[in-house]
C-alpha positions as CSV (number, residue, x, y, z in Angstrom):
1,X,141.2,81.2,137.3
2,X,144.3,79.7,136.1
3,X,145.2,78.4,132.8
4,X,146.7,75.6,134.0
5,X,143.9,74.3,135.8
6,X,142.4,73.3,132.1
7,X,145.7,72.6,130.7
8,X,148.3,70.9,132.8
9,X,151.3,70.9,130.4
10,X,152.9,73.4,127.9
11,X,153.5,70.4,125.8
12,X,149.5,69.8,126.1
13,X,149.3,73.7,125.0
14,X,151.1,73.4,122.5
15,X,149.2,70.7,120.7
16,X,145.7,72.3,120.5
17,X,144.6,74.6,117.9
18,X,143.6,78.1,118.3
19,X,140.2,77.1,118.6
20,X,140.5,75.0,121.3
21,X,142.9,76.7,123.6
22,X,140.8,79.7,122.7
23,X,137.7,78.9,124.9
24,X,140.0,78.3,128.0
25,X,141.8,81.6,127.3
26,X,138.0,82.5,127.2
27,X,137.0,82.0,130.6
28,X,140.6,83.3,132.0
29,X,140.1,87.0,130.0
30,X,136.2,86.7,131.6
31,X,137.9,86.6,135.1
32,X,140.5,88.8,134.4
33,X,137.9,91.3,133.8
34,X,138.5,95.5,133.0
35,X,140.8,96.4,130.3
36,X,143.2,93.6,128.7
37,X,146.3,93.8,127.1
38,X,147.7,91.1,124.7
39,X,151.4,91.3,125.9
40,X,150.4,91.4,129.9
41,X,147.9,88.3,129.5
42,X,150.1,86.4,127.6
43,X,153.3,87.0,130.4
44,X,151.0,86.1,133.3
45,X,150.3,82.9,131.3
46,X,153.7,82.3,130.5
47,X,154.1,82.5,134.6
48,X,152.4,79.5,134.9
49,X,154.4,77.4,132.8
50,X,157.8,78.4,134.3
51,X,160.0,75.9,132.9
52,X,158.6,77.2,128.7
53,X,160.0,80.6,127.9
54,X,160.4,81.8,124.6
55,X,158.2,83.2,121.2
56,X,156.7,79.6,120.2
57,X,155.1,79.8,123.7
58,X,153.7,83.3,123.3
59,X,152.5,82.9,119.6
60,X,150.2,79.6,120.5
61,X,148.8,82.2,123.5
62,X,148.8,85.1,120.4
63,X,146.8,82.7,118.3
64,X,144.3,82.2,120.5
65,X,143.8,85.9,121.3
66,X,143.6,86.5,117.7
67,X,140.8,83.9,117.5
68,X,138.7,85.4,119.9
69,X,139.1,89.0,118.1
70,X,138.2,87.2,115.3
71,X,134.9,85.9,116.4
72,X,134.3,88.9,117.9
73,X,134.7,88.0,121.8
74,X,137.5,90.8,122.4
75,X,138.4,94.2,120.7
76,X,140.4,96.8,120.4
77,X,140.0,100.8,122.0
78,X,139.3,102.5,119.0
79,X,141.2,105.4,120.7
80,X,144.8,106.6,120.6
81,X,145.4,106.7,124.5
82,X,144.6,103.0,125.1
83,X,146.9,101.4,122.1
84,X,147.0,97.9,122.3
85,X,144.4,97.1,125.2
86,X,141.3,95.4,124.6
87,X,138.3,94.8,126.4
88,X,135.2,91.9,126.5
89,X,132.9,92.6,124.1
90,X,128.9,92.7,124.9
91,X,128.7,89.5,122.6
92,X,131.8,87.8,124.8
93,X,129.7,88.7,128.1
94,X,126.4,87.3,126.4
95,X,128.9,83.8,126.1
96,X,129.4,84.1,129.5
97,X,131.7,81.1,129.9
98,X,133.3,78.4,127.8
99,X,130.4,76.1,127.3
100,X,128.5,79.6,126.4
101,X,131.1,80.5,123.5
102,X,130.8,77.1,122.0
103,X,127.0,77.8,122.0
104,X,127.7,80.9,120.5
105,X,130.2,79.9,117.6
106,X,128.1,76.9,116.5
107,X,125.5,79.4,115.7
108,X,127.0,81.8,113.8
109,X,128.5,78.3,112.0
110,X,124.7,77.0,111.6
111,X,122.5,80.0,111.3
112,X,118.7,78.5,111.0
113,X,118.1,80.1,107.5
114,X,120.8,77.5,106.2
115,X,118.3,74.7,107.4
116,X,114.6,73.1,106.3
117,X,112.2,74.4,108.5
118,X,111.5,71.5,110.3
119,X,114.9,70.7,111.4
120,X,116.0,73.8,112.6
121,X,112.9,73.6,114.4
122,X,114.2,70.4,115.8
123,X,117.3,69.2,115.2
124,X,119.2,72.7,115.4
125,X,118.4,73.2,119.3
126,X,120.1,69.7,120.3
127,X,123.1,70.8,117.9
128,X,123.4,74.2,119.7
129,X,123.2,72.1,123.1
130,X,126.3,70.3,122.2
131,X,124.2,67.5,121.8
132,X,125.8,66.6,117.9
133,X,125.0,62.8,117.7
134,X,121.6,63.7,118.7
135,X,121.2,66.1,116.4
136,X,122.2,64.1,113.5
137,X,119.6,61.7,114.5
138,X,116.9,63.7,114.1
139,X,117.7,65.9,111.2
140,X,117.5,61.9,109.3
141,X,114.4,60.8,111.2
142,X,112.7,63.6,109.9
143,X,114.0,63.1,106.5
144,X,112.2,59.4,106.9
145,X,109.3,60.9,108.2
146,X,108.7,63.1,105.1
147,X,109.6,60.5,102.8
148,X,106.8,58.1,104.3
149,X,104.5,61.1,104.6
150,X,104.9,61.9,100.7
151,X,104.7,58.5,99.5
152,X,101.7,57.8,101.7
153,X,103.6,54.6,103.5
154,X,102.4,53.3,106.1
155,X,104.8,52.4,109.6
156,X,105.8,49.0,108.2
157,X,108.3,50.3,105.6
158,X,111.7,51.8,107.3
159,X,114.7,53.3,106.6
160,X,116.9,52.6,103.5
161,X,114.1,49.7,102.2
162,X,111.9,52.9,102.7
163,X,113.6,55.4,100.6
164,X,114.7,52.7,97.9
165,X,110.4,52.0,97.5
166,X,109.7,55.8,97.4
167,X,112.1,56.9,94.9
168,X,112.6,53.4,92.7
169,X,113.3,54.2,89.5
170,X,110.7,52.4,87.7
171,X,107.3,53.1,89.7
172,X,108.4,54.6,92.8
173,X,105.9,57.1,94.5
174,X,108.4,60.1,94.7
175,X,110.1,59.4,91.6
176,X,110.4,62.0,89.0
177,X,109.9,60.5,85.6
178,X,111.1,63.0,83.6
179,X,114.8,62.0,84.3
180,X,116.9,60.1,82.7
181,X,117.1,56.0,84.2
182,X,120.5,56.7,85.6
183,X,119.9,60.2,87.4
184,X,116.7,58.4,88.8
185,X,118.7,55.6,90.1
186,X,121.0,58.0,91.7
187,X,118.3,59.8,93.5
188,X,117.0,56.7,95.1
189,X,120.4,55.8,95.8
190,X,121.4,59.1,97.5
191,X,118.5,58.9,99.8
192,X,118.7,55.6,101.0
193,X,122.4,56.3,101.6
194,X,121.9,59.7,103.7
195,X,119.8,57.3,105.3
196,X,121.3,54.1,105.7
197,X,124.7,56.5,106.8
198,X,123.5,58.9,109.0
199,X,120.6,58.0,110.4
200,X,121.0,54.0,111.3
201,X,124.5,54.2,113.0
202,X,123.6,57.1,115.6
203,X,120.5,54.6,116.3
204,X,122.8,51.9,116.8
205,X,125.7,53.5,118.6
206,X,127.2,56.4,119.9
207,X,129.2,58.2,116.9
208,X,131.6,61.2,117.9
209,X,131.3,64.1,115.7
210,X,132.9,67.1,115.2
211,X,131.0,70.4,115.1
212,X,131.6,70.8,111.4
213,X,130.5,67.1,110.7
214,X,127.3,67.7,112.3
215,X,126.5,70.8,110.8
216,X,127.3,69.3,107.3
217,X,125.2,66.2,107.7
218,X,122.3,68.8,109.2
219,X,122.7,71.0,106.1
220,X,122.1,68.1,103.9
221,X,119.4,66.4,105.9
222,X,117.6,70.2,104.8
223,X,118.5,69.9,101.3
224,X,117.0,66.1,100.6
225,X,113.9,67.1,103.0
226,X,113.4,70.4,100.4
227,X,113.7,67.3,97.2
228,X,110.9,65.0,99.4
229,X,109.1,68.3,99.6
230,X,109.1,69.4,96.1
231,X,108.5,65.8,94.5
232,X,105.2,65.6,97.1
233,X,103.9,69.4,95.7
234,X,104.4,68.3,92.3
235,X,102.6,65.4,92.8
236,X,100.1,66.7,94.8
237,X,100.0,70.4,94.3
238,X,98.1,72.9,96.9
């Protein structure tokens, strides 16, 4: 493989961070194979971009090696006779290639104990797919779902009009009474919002995300399905 069959400049190199020049690096260590050294990899890069010489070239190649230490991908011989080389680590093999190491990392960014049961269980597999618009989707379809299930709607109330009739401050279903007017407010206001923000655009239109966007909005998906879920046991306790 060559590096420059992902990455046609060294002006198109230098612009990406370490994170995304590190997958391709990825896939060129994978077919490299055997024992790697940082200096050796990083001259038969610099071979195919003959016209860029010099440290800022070999640092951006450095910070990408260092990434992939980092995440575990590569390590060092623990022993004295084999100084500086590294080899492919039995998590970079599990990887396998770059779309496998983006797997991989948005895992360990989005373990499932972080999430409500019921979105890892179906939200999390399309976000580990690559699938992040998707994802997003359905972490706030389910947060709908619960709130209609809690509040005992039926299918004609939707979306933001849903949540603002389940957590009203004054007589809403979900609504806890023992806070103040204001805080109440605020709770109907944040749900309709997660909502009316998250959910309605991706049903409307494709929205690019980035992997740390769509982990975020997942997380919080979790947290207001755990509020739906605690308001429905206190209302209707097991």
């Amino acid at each position: 493989m060559k590096i420059r069959t992902h990455i046609r400049t060294a002006a198109e190199l230098y612009d990406m961070s370490a994170s995304s020049f590190a997958p391709v690096l990825f896939e060129y260590l994978l077919d490299q194979g055997g024992n790697l050294h940082p200096y050796t990899v990083a001259v038969s890069i610099q071979d195919e971009f003959p016209e860029q010489r010099g440290e800022v070239f070999m640092r951006v190649i450095a910070e990408g090696w260092q990434w992939l230490e980092h995440q575990g991908l590569i390590a060092a011989f623990p022993d004295g006779q084999n100084a500086g080389w590294h080899f492919i680590t039995s998590r970079g093999y599990s990887a396998r290639n770059a779309a496998g190491l983006a797997k991989l990392v948005a895992a360990d960014q989005l373990p499932a104990h972080f999430l409500h049961s019921v979105v890892a269980r179906e939200a999390l597999p399309l976000f580990l797919s690559g699938d992040l618009d998707t994802a997003v989707f359905k972490a706030f379809k389910l947060l709908e779902v619960a709130i209609r299930d809690a509040a005992g709607f039926g299918m004609d109330k939707v979306g933001t009009a849903l949540a603002q009739e389940a957590f009203k401050a004054e007589g809403g279903p979900l609504t806890d009474t023992s806070l103040e007017k204001g805080e109440r407010i605020s709770m109907m206001n944040l749900m309709a919002g997660a909502i009316g923000a998250h959910k309605n655009p991706h049903s409307h239109r494709t929205v690019v995300l980035t992997v740390e966007e769509a982990r975020d909005m997942l997380i919080l998906a979790s947290q207001l399905i755990k509020v739906v879920d605690a308001r429905r046991h206190a209302l209707r306790p097991d």
